[in-house]
MMTF fields as JSON, N, C-alpha, C and O atoms, coordinates in Angstrom:
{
  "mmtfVersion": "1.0.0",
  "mmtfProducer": "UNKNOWN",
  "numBonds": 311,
  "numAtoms": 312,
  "numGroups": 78,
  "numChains": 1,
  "numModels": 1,
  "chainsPerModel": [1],
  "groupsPerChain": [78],
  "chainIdList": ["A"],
  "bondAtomList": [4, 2, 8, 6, 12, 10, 16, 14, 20, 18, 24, 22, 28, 26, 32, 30, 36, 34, 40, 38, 44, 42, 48, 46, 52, 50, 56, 54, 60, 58, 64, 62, 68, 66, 72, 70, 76, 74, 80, 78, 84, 82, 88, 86, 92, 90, 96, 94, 100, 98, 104, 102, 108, 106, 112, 110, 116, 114, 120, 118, 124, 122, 128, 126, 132, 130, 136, 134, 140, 138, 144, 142, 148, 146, 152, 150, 156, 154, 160, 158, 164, 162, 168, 166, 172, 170, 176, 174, 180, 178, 184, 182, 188, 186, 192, 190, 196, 194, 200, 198, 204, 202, 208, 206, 212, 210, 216, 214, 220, 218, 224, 222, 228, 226, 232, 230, 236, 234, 240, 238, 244, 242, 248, 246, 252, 250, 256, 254, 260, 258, 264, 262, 268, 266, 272, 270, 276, 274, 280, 278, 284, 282, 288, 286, 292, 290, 296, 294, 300, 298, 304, 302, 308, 306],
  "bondOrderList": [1, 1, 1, 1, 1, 1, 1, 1, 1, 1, 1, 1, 1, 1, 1, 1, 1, 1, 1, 1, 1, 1, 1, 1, 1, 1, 1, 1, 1, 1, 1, 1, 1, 1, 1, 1, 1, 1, 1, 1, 1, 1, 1, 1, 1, 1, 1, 1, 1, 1, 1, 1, 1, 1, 1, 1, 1, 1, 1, 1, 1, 1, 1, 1, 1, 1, 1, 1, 1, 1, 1, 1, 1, 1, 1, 1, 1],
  "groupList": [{"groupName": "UNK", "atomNameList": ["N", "CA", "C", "O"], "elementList": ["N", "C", "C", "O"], "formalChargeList": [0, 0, 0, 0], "bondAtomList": [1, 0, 2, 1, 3, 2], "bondOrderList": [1, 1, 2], "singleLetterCode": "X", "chemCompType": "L-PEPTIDE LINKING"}],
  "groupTypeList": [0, 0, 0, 0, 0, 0, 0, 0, 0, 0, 0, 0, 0, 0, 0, 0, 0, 0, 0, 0, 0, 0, 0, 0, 0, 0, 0, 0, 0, 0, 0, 0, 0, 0, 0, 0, 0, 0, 0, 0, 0, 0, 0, 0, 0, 0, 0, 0, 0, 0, 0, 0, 0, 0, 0, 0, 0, 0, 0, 0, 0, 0, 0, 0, 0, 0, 0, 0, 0, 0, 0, 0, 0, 0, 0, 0, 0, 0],
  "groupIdList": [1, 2, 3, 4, 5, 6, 7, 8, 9, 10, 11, 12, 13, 14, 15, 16, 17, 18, 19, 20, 21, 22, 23, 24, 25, 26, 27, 28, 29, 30, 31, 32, 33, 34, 35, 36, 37, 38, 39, 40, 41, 42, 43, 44, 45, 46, 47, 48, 49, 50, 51, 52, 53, 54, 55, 56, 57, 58, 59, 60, 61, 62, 63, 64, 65, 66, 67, 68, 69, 70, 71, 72, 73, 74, 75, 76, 77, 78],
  "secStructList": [7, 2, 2, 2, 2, 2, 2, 6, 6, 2, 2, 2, 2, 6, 6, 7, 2, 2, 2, 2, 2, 2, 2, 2, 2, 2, 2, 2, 2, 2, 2, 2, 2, 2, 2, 2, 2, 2, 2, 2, 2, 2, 2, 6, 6, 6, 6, 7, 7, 2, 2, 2, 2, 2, 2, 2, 2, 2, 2, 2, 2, 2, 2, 2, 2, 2, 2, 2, 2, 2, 2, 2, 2, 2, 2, 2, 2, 7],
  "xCoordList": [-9.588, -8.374, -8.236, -7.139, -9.468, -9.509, -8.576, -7.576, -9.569, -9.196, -7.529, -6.779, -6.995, -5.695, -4.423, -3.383, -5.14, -4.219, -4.456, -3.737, -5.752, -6.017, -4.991, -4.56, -4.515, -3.943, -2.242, -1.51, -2.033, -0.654, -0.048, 1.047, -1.289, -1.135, -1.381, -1.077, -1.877, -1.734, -0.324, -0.002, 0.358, 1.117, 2.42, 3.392, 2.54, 3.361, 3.537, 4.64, 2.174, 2.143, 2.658, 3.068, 2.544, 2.654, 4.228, 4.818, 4.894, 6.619, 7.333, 8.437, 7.248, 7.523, 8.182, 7.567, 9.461, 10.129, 9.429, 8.704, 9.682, 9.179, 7.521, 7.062, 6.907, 5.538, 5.389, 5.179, 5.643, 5.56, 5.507, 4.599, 6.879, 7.052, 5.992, 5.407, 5.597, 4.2, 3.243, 2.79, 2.525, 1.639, 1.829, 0.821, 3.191, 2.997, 2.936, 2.365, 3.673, 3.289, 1.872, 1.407, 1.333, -0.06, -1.053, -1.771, -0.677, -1.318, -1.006, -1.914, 0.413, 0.492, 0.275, 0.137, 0.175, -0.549, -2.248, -2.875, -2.715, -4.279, -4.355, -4.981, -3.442, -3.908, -3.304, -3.832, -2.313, -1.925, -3.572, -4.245, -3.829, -5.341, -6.174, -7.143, -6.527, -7.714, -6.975, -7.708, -6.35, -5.655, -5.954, -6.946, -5.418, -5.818, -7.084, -7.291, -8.065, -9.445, -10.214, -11.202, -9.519, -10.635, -10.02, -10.711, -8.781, -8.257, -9.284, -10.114, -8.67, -9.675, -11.389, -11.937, -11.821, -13.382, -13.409, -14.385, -12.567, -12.425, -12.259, -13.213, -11.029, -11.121, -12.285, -12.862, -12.977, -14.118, -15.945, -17.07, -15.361, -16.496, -16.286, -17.139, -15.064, -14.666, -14.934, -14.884, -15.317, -16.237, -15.653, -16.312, -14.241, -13.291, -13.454, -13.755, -13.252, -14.065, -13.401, -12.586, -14.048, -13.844, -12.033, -11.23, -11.704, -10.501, -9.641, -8.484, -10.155, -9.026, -8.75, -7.673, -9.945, -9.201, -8.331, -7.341, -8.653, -8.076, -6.778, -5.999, -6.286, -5.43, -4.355, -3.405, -5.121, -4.322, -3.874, -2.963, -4.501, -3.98, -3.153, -2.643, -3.049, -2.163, -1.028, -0.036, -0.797, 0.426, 0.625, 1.58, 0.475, 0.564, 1.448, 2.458, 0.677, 1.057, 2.432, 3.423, 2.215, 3.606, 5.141, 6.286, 4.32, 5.739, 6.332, 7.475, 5.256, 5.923, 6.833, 7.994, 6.802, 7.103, 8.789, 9.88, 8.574, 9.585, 10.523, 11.736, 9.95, 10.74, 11.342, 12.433, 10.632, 10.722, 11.833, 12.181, 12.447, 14.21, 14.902, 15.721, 14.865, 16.079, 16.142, 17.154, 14.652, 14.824, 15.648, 16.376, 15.166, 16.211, 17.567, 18.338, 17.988, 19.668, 20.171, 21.344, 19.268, 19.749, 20.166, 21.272, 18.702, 19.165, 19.901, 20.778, 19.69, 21.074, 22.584, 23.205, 23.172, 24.303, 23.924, 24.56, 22.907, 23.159, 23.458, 23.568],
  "yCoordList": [7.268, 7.898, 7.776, 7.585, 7.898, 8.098, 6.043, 5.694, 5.327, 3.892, 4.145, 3.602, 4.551, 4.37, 4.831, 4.268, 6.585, 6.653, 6.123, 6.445, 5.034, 3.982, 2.981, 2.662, 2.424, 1.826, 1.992, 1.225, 3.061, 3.602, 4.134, 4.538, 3.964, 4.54, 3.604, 3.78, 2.504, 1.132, 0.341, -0.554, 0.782, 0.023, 0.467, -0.242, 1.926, 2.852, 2.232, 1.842, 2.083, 1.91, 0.262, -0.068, -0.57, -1.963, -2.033, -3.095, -0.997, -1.543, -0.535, -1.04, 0.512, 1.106, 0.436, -0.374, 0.819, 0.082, 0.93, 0.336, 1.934, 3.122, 3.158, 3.631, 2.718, 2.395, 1.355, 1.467, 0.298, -1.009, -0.507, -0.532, 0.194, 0.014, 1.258, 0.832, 2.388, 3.405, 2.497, 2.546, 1.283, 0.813, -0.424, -1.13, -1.071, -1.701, -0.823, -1.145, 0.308, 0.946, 1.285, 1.171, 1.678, 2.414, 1.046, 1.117, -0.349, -1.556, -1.809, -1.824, -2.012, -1.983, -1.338, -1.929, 0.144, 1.349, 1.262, 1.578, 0.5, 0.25, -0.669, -0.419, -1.911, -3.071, -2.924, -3.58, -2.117, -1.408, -1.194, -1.965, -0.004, 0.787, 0.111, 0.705, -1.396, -1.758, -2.701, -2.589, -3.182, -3.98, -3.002, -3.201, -1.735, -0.664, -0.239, 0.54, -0.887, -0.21, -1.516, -1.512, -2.639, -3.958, -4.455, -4.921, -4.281, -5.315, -4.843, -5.394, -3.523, -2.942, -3.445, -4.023, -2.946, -4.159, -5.055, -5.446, -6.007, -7.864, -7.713, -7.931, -7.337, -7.38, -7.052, -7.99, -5.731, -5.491, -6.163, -5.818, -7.394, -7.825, -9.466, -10.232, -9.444, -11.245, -11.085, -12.108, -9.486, -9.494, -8.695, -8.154, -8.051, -7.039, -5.767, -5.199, -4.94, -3.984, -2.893, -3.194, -1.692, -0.746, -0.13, 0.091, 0.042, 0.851, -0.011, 0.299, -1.844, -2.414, -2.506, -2.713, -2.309, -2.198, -0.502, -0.364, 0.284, 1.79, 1.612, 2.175, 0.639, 0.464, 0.035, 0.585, -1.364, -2.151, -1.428, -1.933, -0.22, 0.365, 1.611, 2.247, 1.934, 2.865, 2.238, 2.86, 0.972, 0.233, -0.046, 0.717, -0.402, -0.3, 1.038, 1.002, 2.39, 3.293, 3.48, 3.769, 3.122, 3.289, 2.739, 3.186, 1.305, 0.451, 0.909, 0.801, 1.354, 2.143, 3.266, 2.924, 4.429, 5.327, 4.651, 5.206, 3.627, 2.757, 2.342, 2.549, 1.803, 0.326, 1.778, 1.999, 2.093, 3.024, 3.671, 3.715, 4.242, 4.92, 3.926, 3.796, 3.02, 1.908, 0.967, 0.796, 0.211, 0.069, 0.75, 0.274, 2.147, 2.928, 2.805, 2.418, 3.082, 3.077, 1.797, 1.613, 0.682, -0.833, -0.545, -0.67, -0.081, -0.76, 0.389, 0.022, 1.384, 2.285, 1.573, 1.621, 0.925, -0.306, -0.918, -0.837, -1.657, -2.57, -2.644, -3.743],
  "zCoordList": [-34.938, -34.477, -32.964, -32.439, -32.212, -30.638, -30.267, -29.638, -31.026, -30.612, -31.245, -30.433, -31.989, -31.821, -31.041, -30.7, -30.845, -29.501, -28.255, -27.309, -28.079, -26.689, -26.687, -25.579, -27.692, -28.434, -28.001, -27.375, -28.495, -28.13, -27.026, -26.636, -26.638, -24.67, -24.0, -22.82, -24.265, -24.18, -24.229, -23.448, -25.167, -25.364, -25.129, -25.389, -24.513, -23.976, -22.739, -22.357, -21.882, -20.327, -19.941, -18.828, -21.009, -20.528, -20.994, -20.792, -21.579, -22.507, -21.506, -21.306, -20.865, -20.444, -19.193, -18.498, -18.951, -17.803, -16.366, -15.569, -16.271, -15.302, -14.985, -13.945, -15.799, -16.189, -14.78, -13.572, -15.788, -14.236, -13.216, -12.386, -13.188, -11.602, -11.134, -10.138, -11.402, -11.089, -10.899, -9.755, -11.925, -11.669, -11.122, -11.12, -10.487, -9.245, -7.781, -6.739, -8.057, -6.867, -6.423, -5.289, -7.416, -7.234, -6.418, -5.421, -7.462, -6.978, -5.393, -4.563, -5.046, -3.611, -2.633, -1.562, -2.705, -1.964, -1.526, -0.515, -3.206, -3.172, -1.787, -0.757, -2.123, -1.437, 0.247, 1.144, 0.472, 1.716, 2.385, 3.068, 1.937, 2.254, 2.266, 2.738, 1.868, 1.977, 3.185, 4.168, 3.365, 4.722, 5.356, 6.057, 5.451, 6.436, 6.881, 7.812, 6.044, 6.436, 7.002, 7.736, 6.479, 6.532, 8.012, 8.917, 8.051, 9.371, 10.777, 11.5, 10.647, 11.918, 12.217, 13.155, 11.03, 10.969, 11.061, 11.701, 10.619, 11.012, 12.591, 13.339, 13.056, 14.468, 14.997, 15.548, 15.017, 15.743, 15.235, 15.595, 14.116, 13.787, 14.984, 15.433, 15.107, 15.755, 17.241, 17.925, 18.046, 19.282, 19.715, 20.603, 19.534, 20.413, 20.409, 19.359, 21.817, 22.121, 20.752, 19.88, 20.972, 19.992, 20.415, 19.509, 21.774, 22.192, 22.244, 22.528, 21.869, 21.403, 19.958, 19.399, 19.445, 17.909, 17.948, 17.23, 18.535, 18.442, 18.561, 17.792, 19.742, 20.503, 19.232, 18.676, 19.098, 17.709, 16.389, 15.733, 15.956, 15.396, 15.612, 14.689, 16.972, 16.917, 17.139, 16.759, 17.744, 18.155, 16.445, 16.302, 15.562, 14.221, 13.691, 12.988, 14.312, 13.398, 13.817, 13.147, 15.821, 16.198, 15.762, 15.697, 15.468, 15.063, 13.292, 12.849, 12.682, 11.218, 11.818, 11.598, 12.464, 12.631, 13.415, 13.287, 14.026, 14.765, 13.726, 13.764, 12.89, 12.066, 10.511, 9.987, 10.416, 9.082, 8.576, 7.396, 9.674, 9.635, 9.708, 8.799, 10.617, 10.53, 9.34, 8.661, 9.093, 7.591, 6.318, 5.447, 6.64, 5.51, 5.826, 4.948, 6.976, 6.905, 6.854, 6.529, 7.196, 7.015, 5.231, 4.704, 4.518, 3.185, 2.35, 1.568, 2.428, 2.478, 2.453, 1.391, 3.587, 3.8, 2.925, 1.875, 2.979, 1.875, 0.655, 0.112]
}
């Protein structure tokens, strides 16, 4: 009985239109966060000081906080 409601919850999550799109979100959020954790270490593994990787990511957080509203009202218009 257990393998059949795996089964049906299986087959709920893959037909499900709303489904997809949760578990493409969840997938792109994952792969966001690991860009977010790895870039900073690549930089400071290729020789660059520590307050330039700090640097590099706050100019990062800055330009989301920048780009983020205008994006919306761009596609809002659109």
């Amino acid at each position: 009985m257990l393998h059949h409601e795996h089964e049906t919850l299986t087959h709920k999550l893959l037909h499900d239109k709303m489904s997809k799109l949760y578990i493409f979100q969840a997938l792109l959020t994952f792969v966001k966060s690991l860009i977010g954790i790895f870039a900073p270490v690549y930089i400071y593994s290729l020789g660059y000081s520590f307050s330039y990787v700090i640097f590099f990511i706050i100019a990062i957080s800055f330009s989301y906080l920048v780009l983020i509203p205008h994006t919306s009202k761009i596609i809002n218009k659109i």
